[in-house]
C-alpha positions in Angstrom: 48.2 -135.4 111.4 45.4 -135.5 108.6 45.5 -139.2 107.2 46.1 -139.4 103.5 43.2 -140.9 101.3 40.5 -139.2 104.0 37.4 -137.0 103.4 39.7 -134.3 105.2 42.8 -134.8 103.2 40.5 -134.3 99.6 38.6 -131.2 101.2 42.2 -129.8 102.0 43.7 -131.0 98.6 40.5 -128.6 97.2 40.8 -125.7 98.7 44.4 -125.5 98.5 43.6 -125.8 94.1 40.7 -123.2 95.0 43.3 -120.9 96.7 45.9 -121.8 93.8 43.5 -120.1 91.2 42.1 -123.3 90.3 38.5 -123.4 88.8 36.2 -126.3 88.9 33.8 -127.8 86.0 32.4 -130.7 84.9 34.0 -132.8 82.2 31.0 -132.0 80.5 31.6 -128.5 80.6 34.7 -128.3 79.9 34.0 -129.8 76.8 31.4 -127.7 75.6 34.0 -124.0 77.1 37.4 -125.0 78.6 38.5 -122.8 81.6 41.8 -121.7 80.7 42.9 -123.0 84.7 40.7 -125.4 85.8 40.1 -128.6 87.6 38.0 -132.0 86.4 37.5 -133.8 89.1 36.1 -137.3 88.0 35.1 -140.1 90.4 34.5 -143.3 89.0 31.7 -145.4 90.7 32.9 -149.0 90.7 31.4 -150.1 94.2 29.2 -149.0 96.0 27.2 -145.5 95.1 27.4 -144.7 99.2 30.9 -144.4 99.1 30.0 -141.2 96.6 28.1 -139.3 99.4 30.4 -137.8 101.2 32.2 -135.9 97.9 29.0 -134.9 96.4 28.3 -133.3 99.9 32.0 -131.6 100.2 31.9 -130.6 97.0 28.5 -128.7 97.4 30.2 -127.3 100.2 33.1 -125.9 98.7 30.6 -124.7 95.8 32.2 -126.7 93.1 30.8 -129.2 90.6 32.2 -133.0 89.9 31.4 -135.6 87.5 30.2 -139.1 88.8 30.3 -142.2 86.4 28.6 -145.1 88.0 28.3 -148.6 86.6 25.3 -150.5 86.2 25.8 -153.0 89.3 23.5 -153.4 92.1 25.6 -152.0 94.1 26.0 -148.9 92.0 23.1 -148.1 90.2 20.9 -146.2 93.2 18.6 -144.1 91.7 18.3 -141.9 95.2 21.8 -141.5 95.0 21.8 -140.2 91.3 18.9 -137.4 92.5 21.1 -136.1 95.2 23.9 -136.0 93.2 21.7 -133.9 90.4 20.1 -131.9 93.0 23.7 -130.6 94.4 24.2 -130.1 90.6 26.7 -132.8 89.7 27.1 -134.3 86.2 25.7 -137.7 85.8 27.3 -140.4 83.7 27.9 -143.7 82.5 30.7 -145.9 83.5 30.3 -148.3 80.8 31.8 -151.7 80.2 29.3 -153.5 77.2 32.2 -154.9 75.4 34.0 -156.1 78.2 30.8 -157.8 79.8 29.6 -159.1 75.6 32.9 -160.8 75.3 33.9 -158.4 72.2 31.1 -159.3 70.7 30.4 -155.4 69.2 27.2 -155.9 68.1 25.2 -156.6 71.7 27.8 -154.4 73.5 26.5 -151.4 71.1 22.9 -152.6 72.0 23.4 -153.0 75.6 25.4 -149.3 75.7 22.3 -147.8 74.8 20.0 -149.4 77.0 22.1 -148.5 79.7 22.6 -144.8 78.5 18.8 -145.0 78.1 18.5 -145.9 82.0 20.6 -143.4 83.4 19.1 -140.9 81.2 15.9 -141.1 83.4 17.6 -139.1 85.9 20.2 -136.8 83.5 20.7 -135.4 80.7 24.2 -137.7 80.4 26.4 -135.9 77.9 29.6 -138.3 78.3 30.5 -141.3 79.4 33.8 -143.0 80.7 34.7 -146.3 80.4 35.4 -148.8 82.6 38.5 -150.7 82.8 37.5 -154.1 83.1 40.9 -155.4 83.6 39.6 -159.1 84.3 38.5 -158.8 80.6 41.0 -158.8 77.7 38.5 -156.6 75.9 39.1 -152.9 75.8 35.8 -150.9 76.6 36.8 -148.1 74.2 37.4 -149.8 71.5 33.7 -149.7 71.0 34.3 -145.9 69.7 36.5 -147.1 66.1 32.7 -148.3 65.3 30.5 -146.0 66.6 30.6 -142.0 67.4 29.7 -140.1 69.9 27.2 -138.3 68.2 25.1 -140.9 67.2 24.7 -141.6 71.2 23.6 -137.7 71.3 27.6 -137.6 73.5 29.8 -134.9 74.1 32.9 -137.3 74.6 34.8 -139.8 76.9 37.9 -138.9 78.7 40.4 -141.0 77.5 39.0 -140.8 73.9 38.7 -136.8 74.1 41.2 -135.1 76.0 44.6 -134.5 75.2 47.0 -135.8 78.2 49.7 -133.6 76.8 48.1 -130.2 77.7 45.9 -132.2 81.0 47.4 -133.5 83.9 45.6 -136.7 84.3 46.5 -137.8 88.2 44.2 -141.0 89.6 44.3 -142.5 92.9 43.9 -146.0 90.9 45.2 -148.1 94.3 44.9 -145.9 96.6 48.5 -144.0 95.4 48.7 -141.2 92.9 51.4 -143.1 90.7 49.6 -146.3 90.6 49.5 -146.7 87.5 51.4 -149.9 87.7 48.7 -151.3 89.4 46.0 -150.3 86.3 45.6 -152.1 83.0 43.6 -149.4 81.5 43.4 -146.9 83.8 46.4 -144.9 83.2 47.1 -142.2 80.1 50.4 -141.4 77.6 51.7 -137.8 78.6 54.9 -135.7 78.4 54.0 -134.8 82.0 57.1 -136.5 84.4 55.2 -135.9 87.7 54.8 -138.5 90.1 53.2 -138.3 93.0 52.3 -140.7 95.9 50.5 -139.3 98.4 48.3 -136.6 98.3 51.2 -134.4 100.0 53.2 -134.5 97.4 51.0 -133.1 95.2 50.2 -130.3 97.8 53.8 -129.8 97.9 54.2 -128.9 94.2 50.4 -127.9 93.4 52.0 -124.2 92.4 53.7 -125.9 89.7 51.1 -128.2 88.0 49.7 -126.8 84.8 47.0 -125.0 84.0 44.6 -127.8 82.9 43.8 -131.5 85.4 41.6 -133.8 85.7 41.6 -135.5 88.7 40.5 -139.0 89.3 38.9 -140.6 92.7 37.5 -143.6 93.1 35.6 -143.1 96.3 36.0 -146.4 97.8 39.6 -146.3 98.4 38.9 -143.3 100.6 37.7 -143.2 104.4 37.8 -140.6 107.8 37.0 -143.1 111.0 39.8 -146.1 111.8 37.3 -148.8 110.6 36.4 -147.6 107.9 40.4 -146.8 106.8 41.2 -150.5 108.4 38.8 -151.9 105.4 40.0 -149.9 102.6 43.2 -151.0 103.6 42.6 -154.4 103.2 40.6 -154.3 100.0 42.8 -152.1 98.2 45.8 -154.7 98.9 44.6 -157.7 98.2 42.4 -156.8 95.1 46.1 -154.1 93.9 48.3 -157.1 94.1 45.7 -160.0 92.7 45.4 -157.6 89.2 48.8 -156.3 89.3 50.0 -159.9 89.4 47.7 -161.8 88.1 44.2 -160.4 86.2 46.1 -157.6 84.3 48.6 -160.5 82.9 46.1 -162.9 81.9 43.9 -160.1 80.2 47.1 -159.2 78.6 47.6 -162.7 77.4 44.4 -163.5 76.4 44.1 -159.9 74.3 47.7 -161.1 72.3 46.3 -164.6 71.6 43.4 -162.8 70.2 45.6 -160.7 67.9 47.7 -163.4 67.1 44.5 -165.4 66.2 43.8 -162.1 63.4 46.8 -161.8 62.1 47.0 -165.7 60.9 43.7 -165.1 59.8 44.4 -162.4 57.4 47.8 -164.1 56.5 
């Protein structure tokens, strides 16, 4: 049996949305022209740029385009990688996390957000952007958008900023389960949607009744073919699932009330 959270699963969970009547675009085209029934599929970079590689390739394959939001670690930011994803004709973007890594502080993390847009603009034209969740930090990255706009960044949009999750089935693998939302501080969206889905088999099991319009998260490093390679993400995905679900995620939560506390006496 196909293992679940494997290169083969993902190319099977494809063509099955291909042969569903599915159509593919980038986030940053379906901003600009919405496909009336269409996939997003967004992979967010948060580890290593390798682990990207094998999606940009099966993708190419299957002729479809993908968005890829990497971070600005060492570890992520790999200029090769970001020409091969270009030259299989891939969006480009930034995964930012300024205000998370400027400790709020609005100011530098606007300054640093351009730099870093500035950087990855070397290799694309990089119309959106997508936050980071930064769930060690009690800083949310988006707030940086109730100061700035998009267009003075020359941006199209971000996803959880932009989209409506009423009329787009948002669906993320956030630890390595499709309802993991538990798991997530920030990764995770309000809809009137009521799926929910573990595996990837349940959502082949149902994909003739999901709606018209999804975006489809991945984080690549949670997925992996050989038995090593499964054995590791195994092991990462629960020790680092249950260290935020039970810990980071409650002290970020903590520390982001004491904060608001802190205002609210202020301004009483």
């Amino acid at each position: 049996m196909v293992k679940d959270f494997s290169y083969r699963i993902y190319r099977h969970l494809v063509t099955e949305l291909q042969q569903s009547g599915y159509q593919f675009q980038t986030f940053e085209s379906f901003l600009n022209e919405p496909l009336a029934r269409t996939v997003m599929i967004r992979h967010d970079i948060d580890v290593s740029a390798k682990a990207a590689l094998p999606f940009m390739r099966i993708e190419h394959e299957l002729g479809l385009k993908a968005s890829y939001y990497f971070r600005t670690l060492k570890g992520t930011y790999k200029p090769s990688i970001f020409r091969e994803a270009v030259g299989l004709g891939h969006e480009l973007g930034y995964h930012y996390e300024d205000l998370a890594r400027n400790a709020g502080d609005m100011d530098k993390a606007v300054s640093d957000f351009k730099r870093n847009l500035a950087m990855f603009r070397q290799h694309y034209p990089v119309q959106t952007v997508c936050m980071h969740g930064s769930s060690g930090s009690q800083f949310d990255n988006r707030d940086m958008w109730k100061t700035s706009s998009f267009s003075e960044h020359g941006l199209l949009g971000e996803p959880y900023v932009s989209l409506d999750f009423n009329k787009v089935l948002y669906l993320s693998d956030t630890s390595k389960r499709w309802n993991g939302s538990a798991f997530a501080l920030r990764d995770k969206v309000e809809s009137s949607f009521q799926f929910s889905f573990t595996t990837t088999w349940d959502i082949l099991k149902y994909i003739d009744k999901l709606p018209n319009q999804i975006m489809l998260t991945i984080h690549p490093e949670y997925w992996a073919d050989d038995f090593v390679g499964r054995a590791k993400v195994n092991l990462f995905v629960l020790v680092h699932s249950y260290y935020k679900k039970y810990y980071r995620n409650s002290r970020s939560r903590r520390k982001a009330l004491n904060s608001q506390q802190k205002l609210a006496s202020k301004d009483g």
